[in-house]
C-alpha positions as CSV (number, residue, x, y, z in Angstrom):
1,X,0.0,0.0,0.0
2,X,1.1,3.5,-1.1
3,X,1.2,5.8,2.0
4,X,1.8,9.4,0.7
5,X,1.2,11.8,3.1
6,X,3.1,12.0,6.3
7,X,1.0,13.9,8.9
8,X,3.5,14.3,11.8
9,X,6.4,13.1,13.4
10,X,7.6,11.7,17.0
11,X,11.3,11.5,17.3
12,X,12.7,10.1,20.5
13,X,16.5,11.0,20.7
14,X,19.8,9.6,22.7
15,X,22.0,12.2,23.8
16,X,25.4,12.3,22.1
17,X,29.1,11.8,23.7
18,X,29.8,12.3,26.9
19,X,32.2,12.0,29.8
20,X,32.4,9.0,32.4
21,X,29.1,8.0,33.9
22,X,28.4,5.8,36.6
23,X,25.3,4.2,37.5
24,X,24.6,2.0,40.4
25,X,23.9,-1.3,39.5
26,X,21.1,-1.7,42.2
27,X,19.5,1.5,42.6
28,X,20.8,3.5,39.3
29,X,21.3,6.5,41.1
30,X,24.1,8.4,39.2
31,X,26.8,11.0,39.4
32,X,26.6,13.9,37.5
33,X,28.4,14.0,34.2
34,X,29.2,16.8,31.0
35,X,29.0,16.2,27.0
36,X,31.5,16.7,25.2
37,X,32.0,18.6,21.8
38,X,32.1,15.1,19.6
39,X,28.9,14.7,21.7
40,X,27.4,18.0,20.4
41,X,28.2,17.3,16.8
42,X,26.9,13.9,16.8
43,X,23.5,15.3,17.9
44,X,23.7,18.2,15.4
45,X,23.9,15.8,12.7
46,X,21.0,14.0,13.8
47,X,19.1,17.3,13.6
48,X,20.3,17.9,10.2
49,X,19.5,14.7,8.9
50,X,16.0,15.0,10.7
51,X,15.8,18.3,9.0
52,X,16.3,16.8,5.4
53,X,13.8,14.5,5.8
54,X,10.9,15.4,7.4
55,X,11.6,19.3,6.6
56,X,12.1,19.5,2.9
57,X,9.8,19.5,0.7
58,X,11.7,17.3,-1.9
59,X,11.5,14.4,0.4
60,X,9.1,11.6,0.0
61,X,8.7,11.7,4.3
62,X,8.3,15.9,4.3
63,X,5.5,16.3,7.1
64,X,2.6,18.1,4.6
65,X,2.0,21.6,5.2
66,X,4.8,21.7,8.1
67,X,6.8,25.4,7.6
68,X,10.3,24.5,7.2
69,X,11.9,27.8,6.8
70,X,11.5,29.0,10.3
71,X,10.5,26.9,13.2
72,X,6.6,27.9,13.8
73,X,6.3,27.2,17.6
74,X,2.6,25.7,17.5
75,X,3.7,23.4,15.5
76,X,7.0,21.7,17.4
77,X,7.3,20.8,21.0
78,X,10.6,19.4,22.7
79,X,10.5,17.7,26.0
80,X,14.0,17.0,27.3
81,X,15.1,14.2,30.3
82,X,16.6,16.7,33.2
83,X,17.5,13.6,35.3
84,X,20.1,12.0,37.3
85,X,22.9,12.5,34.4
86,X,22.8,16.1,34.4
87,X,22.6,18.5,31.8
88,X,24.2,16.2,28.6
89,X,20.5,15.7,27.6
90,X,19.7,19.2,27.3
91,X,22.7,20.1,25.6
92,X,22.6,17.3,23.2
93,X,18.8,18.6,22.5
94,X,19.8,22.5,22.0
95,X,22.7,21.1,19.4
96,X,19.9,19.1,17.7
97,X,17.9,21.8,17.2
98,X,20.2,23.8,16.1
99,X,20.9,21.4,13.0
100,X,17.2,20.7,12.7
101,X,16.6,24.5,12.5
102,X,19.6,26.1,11.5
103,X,20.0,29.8,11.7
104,X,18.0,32.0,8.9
105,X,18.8,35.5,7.7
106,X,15.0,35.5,7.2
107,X,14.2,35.4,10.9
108,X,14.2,39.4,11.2
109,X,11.8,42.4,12.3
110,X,10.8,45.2,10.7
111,X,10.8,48.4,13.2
112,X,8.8,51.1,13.0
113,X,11.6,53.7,11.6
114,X,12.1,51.1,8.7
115,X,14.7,49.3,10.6
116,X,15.6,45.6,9.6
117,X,17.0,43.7,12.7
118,X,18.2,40.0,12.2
119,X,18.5,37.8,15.3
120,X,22.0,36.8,16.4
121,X,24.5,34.9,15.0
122,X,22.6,35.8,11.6
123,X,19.3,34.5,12.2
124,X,19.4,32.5,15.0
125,X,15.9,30.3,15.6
126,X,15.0,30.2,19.6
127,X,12.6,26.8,20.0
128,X,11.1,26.4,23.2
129,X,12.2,23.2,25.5
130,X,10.5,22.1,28.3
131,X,12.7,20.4,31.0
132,X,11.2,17.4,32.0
133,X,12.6,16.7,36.2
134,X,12.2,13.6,37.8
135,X,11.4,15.5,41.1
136,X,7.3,16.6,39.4
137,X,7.3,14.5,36.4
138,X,8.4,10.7,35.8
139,X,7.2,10.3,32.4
140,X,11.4,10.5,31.1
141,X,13.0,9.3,34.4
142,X,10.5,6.6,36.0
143,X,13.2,3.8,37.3
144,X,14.5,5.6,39.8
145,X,13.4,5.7,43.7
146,X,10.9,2.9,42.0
147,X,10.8,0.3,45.0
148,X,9.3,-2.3,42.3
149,X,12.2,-1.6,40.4
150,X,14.1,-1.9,42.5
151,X,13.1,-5.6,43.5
152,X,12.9,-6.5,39.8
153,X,16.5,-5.6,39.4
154,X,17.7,-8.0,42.6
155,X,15.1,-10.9,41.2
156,X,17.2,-10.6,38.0
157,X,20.8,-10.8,39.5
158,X,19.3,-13.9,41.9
159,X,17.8,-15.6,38.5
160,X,19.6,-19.0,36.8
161,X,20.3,-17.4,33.9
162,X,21.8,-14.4,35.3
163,X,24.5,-16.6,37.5
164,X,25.0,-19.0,34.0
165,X,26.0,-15.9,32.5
166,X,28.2,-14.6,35.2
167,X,30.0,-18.0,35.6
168,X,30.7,-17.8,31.4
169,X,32.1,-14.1,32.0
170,X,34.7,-14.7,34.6
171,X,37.3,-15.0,32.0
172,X,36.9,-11.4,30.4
173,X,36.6,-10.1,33.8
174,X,39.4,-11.2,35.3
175,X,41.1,-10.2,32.0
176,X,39.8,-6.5,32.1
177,X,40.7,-5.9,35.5
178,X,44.2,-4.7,34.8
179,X,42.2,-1.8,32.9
180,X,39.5,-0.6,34.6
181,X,41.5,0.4,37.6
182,X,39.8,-0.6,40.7
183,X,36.2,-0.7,39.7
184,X,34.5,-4.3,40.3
185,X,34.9,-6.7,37.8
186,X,31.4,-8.4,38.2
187,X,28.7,-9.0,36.1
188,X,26.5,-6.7,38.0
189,X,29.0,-3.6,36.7
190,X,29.2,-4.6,33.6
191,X,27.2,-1.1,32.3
192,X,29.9,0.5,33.9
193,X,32.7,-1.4,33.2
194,X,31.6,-1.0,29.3
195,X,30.9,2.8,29.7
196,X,34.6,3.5,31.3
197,X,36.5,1.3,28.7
198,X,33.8,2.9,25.5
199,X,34.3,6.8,26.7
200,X,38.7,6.3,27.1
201,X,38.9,4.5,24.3
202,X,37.4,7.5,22.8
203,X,39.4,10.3,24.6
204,X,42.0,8.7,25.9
205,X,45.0,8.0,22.9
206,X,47.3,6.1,25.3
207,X,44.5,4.1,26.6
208,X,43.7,3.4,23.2
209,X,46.9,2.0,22.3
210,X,47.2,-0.4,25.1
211,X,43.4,-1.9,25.6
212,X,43.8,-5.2,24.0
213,X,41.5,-6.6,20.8
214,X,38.0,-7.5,21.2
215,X,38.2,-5.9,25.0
216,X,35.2,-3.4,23.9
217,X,33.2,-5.9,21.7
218,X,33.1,-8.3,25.2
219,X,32.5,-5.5,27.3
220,X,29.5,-3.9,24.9
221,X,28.4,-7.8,24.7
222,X,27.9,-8.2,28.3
223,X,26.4,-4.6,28.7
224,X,23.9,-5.5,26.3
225,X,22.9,-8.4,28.4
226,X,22.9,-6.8,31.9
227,X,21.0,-3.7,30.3
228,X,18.4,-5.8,28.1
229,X,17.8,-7.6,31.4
230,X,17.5,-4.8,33.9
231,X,14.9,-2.7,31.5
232,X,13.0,-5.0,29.5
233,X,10.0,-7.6,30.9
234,X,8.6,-11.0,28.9
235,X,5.1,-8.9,29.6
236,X,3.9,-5.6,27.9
237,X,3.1,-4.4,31.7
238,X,6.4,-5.7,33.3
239,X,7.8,-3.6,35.7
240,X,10.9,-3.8,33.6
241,X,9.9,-2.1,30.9
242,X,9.2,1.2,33.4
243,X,11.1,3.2,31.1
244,X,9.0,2.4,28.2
245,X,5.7,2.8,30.2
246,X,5.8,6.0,30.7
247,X,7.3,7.2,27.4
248,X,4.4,5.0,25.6
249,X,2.4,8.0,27.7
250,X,3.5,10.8,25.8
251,X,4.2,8.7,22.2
252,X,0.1,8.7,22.4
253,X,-1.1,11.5,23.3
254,X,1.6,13.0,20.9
255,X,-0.2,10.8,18.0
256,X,-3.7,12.0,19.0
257,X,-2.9,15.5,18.8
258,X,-1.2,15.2,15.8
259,X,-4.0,13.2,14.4
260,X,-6.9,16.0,15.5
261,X,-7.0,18.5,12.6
262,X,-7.8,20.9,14.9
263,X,-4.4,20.7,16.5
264,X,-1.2,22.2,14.9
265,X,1.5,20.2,16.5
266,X,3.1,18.0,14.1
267,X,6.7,17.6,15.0
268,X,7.3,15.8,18.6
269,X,10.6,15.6,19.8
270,X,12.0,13.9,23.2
271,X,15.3,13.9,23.8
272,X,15.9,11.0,26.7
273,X,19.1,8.6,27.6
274,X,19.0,4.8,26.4
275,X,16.7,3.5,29.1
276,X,13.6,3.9,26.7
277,X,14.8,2.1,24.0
278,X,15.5,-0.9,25.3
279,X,11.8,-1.2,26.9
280,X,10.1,0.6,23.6
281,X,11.8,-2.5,21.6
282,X,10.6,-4.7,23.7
283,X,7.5,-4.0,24.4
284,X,6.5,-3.9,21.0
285,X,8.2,-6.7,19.4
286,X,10.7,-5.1,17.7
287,X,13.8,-7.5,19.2
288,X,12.5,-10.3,18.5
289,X,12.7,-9.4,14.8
290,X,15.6,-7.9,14.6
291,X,18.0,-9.1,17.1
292,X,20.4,-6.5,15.8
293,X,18.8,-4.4,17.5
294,X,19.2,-5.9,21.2
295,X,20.9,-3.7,24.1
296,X,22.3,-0.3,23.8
297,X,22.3,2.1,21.4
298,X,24.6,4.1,20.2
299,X,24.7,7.8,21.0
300,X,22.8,10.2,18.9
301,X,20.3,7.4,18.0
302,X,16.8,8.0,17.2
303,X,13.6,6.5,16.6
304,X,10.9,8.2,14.3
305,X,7.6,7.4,14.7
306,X,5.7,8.7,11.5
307,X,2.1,9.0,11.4
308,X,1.1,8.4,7.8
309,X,-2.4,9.0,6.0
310,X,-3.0,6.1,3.3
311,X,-3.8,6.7,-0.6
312,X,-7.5,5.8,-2.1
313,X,-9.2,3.5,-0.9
314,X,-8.0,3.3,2.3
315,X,-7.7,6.4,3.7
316,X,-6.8,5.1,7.4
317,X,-4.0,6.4,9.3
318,X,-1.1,4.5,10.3
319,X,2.4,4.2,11.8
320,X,5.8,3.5,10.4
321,X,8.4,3.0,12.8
322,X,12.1,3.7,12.1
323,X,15.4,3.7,13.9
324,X,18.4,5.4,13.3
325,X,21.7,3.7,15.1
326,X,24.3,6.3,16.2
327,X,25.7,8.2,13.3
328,X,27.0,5.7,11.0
329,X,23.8,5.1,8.6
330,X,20.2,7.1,8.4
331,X,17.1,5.6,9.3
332,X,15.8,2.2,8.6
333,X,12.2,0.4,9.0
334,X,10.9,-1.9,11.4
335,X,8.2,-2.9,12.3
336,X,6.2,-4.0,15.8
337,X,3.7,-6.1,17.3
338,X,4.7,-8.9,14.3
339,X,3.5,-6.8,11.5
340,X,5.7,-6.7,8.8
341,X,4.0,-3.2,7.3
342,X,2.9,0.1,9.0
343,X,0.2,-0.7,11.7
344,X,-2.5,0.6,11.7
345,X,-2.7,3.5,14.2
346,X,-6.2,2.3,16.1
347,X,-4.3,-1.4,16.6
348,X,-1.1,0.3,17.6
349,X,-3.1,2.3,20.5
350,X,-4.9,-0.6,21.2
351,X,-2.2,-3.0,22.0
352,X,0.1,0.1,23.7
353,X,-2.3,1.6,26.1
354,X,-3.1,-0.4,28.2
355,X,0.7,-0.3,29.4
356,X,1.1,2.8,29.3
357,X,1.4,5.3,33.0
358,X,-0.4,8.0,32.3
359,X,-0.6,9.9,36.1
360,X,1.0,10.2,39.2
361,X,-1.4,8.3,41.2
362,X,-0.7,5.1,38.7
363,X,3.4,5.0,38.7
364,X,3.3,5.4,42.7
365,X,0.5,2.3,42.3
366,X,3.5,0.3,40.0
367,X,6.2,1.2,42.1
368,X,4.4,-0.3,45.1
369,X,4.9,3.6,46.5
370,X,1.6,3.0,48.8
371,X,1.6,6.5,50.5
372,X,3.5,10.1,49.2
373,X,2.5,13.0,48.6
374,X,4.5,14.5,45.0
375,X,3.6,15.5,41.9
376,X,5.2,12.9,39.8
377,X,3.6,13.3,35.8
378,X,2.7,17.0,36.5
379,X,-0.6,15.9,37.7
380,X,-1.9,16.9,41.2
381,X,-2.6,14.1,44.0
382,X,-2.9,14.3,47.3
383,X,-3.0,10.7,49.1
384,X,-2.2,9.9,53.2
385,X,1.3,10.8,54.6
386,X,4.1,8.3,56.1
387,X,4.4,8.0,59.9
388,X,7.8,9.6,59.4
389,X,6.1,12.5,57.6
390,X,3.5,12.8,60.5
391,X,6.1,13.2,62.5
392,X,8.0,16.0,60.5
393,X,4.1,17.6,60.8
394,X,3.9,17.7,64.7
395,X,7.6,19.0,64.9
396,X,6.9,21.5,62.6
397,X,3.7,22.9,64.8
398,X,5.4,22.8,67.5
399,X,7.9,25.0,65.9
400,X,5.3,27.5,64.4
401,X,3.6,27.9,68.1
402,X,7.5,28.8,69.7
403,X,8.0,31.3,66.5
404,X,4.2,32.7,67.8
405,X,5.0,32.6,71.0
406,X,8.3,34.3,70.4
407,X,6.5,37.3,68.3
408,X,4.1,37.4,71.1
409,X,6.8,38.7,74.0
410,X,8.8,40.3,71.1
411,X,5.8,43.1,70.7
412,X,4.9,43.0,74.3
413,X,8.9,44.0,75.2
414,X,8.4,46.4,72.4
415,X,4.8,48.0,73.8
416,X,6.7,48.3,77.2
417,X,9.9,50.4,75.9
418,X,7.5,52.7,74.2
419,X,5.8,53.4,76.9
420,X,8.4,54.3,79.1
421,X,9.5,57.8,79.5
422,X,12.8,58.7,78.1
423,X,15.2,61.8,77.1
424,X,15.2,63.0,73.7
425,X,18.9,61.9,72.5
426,X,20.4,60.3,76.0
427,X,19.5,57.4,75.6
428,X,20.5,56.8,72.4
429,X,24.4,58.5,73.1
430,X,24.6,56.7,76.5
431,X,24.0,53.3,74.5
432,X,26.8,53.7,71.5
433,X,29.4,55.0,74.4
434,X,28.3,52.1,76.8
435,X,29.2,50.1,73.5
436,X,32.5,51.2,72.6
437,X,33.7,51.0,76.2
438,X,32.9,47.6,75.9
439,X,34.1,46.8,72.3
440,X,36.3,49.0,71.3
441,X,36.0,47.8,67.3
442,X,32.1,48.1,67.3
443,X,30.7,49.6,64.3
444,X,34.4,49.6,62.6
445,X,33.7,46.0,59.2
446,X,35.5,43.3,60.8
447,X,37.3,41.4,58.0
448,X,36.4,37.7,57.7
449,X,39.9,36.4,57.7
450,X,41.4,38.5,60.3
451,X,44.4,36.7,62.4
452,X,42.6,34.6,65.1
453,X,39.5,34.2,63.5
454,X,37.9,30.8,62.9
455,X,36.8,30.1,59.4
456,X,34.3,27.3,58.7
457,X,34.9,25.4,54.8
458,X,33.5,22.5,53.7
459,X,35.2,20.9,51.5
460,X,33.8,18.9,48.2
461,X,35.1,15.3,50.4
462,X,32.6,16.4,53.6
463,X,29.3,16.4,51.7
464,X,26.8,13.9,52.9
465,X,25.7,10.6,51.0
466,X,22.0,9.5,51.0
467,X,20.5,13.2,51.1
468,X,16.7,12.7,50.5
469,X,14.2,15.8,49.6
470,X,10.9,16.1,50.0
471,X,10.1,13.7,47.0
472,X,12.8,10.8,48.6
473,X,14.7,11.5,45.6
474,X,18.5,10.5,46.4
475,X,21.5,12.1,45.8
476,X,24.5,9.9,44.3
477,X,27.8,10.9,42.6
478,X,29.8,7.4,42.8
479,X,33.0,9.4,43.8
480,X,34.8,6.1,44.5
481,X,34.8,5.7,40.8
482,X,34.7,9.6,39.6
483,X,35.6,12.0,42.2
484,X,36.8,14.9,40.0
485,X,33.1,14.8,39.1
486,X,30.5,17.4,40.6
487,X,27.3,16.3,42.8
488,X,24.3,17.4,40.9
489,X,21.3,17.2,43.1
490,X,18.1,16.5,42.6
């Protein structure tokens, strides 16, 4: 069947290059880490590339009717992952869309006085991105503080399979040891034990040299299978597809909107880390048909999810699904839930939503968080407190009444001074000279550092671990592994 009219586009990104990142391999808390300038290029290419296809009007996938001169903001919405990593995602995002909508001489203003002004940097196109934090929103970051998760990720280290596999990678990790300077060889690291070899053998030239052959390939191997494991479920619903629960979320609302001629969006982008893809795959079938596909992806990957309006005489609408790998080729079809052909958009929704986590209220109920009270997907809840938080509520009473109390004798003291009778000026003189007889440097700016004083630092080594905030988010910078790395907090 001939599908000719593309209607709109959802393109789920990876970030590009970055430095070392560490995860932990129970928990996946993270430290904080930066991209680097390969990392930005990588991602501006994908928005150049995502630019020449869906924004020219030459090309058989051009979005109909979609401006592609200058970025019309009605029509495009960006949501970007503000996790646990840090700002790579955002930055790989902003140098996306600056190859997706490069800078215009045409994106001017006419003043009153006949003046012409062109924007910056000769035309410079400003998109709007909305920061998507874990702390009110999951639908980009929902495997973290998820006590379901959690479990799902110790039932899969305690499972046959997993030990089999451990037992049959002792030999590469006793081999690798010698390069990964300290950090545990064990099948439970292997993400990080792949992620420190992958980022020195890319920025590190005497690393390079010395890493023997095939070191990367086994490391990648086992990452894949600790990864695949950790975010991917035999069951649509599976806790372990989390990550693609909640993006299935925003992939369909996305698609209605798009499909509603009343609404104007028609380019979606979400610009996430690798978690999603995994779970996306595997939810809908895609691994099992092409195994090529299992595990990781490369950086500045992308899926693009193209809603497609068929010719005469069926005029349905309907999906085709492609995936770009990294950098090294453009995008290629596959195809989900065993068709081997767009799918039609109705059986798409109908097979995806019932998996999907569309509120607050439902990814506390997955999680197996039975009592909070955050704002998780942006939508508002209120459900009964924890003892602990009762607690915190009596304390902080009893601290409101002292304040009361306090302001209370304050203007009491204050009523009786001003009723007292005093001496215009005496009082006031008697007081400063009282004063300097007593100190003899008062009202003089005492210098911070004078000799004697005692000055209190805190250096980067005195921070506390397991700091929780109000929505028991956790803050973790693996500075066994990275100290040179900052904390970013949550």
């Amino acid at each position: 069947m001939l599908l000719s009219k593309v209607l709109g586009v959802i393109v789920i990104a990876r970030n590009g290059d970055r430095h070392h990142y560490y995860q932990d391999p129970y928990t996946y808390a993270a430290s904080n880490t930066e991209t680097t300038a390969l990392g930005e290029v990588e991602s501006n290419a994908l928005g150049s590339l995502i630019r020449s296809t869906y924004f020219d009007s030459t090309s058989p996938s051009y979005i109909e009717g979609i401006r592609s001169d200058l970025v019309d903001n009605s029509e495009v919405k960006v949501r970007v992952k503000a996790g646990v990593e840090g700002t790579v995602v955002f930055d790989s995002a902003i140098a996306l869309l600056q190859g997706l909508f490069p800078p215009n001489p045409n994106n001017k203003i006419v003043l009153a006085n006949d003046t012409t002004i062109v924007a910056p940097l000769g035309g410079y196109q400003y998109v709007p991105v909305e920061t998507v934090e874990p702390g009110n929103d999951r639908s980009l970051e929902s495997w973290t503080n998820c006590p379901a998760f959690d479990k799902h990720i110790k039932d899969f280290y305690k499972s046959a399979d997993f030990k089999a596999k451990a037992q049959e990678a002792v030999p590469f990790f006793k081999g690798v040891k010698d390069y990964v300077f300290g950090r545990p060889t064990t099948l439970e690291n292997a993400w990080n034990i792949f992620d420190f070899i992958n980022t020195e053998l890319t920025h590190n030239r005497t690393y390079a040299y010395r890493l023997p052959p095939t070191f990367i390939e086994q490391a990648r191997h086992w990452a894949n299978y600790h990864e695949h494991g950790i975010f991917s479920d035999e069951s649509i619903t599976g806790i372990g597809n989390i990550a693609g629960r909640t993006l299935l979320h925003t992939i369909l609302e996305s698609l209605e909107r798009i499909a509603f001629n009343g609404d104007p969006l028609q380019f979606m982008l979400v610009e996430t880390t690798y978690q999603p893809f995994i779970s996306f795959f595997q939810q809908t079938g895609v691994t099992g048909e092409h195994p090529d596909m299992f595990g990781i992806p490369d950086y500045a990957s992308a899926i693009a999810i193209e809603l497609r309006r068929g010719s005469p005489p069926d005029v349905r609408d309907f999906l085709r699904i492609r995936f770009k790998n990294g950098t090294a080729q453009g995008f290629d079809d596959v195809h989900v839930f065993g068709h081997h052909a767009d799918i039609p958009l109705t059986e798409f929704i109908y097979r995806a939503e019932s998996a999907a986590v569309t509120s607050n209220k439902q990814w506390m109920q997955v999680c197996g968080i039975k009592t909070s009270s955050v704002n998780v997907l942006g939508l508002p809840v209120s459900v009964p407190s924890e003892p602990r938080e009762w607690f915190t509520t009596i304390v902080a009473f009893f601290a409101l009444g002292g304040l009361l109390f306090s302001s209370v004798m304050f203007y009491k003291k204050r009523r009786a001074e001003q009723r007292r009778l005093r001496l215009r000026g005496d009082e006031v003189s008697n007081q400063v000279v009282q004063q300097r007889q007593a100190y003899p440097d008062y009202g003089s700016v005492v210098r911070p550092y004078a000799p004697g004083a005692i000055v209190h630092t805190r250096s980067k080594d005195s921070q506390v671990h397991g700091r929780q905030d109000s929505f028991d988010e956790h803050a973790f910078a693996g500075e066994d592994y990275y100290p040179e790395q900052p904390r970013w907090i949550l």
